[in-house]
C-alpha positions as MATLAB code, in Angstrom:
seq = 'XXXXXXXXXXXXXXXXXXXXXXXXXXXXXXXXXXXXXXXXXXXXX';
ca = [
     -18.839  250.198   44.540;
     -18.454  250.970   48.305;
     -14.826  249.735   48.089;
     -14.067  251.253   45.150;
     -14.740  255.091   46.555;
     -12.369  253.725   50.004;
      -9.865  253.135   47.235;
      -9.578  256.282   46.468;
      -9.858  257.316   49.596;
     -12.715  259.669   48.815;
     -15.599  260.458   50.664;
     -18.179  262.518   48.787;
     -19.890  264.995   50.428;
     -21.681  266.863   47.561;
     -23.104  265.647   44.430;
     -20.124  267.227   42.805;
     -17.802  265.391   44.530;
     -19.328  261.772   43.835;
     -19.753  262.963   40.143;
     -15.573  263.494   40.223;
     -14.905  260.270   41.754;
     -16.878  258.446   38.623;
     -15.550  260.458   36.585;
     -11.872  259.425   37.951;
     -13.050  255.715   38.200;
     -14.221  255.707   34.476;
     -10.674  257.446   33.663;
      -9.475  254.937   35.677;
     -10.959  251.637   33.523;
     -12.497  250.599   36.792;
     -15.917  251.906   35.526;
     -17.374  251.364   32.112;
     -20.729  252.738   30.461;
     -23.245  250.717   28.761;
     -26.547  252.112   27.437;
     -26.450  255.093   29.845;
     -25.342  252.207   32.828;
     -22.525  252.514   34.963;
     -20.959  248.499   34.912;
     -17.824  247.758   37.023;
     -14.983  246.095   35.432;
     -14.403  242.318   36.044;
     -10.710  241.810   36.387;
     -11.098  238.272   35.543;
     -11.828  238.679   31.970;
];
């Protein structure tokens, strides 16, 4: 998850700011939610 927030070259300071990141990452299709989970997407499948 670490290298995803460098990837966007975001560093979050506040709650706020970590809860726009995931919200840009699950935009994104680099986050996905399961059962109120936050899963990373496998590019391999």
């Amino acid at each position: 998850m670490f290298n995803l927030l460098l990837a966007y070259e975001a560093s979050p300071n506040e709650p706020a700011d970590a809860e726009k990141i995931i919200k840009r990452l699950l935009t994104s299709g680099w986050l996905y939610e399961v059962d109120s989970e936050l899963r990373i997407t496998d590019p391999a499948t």
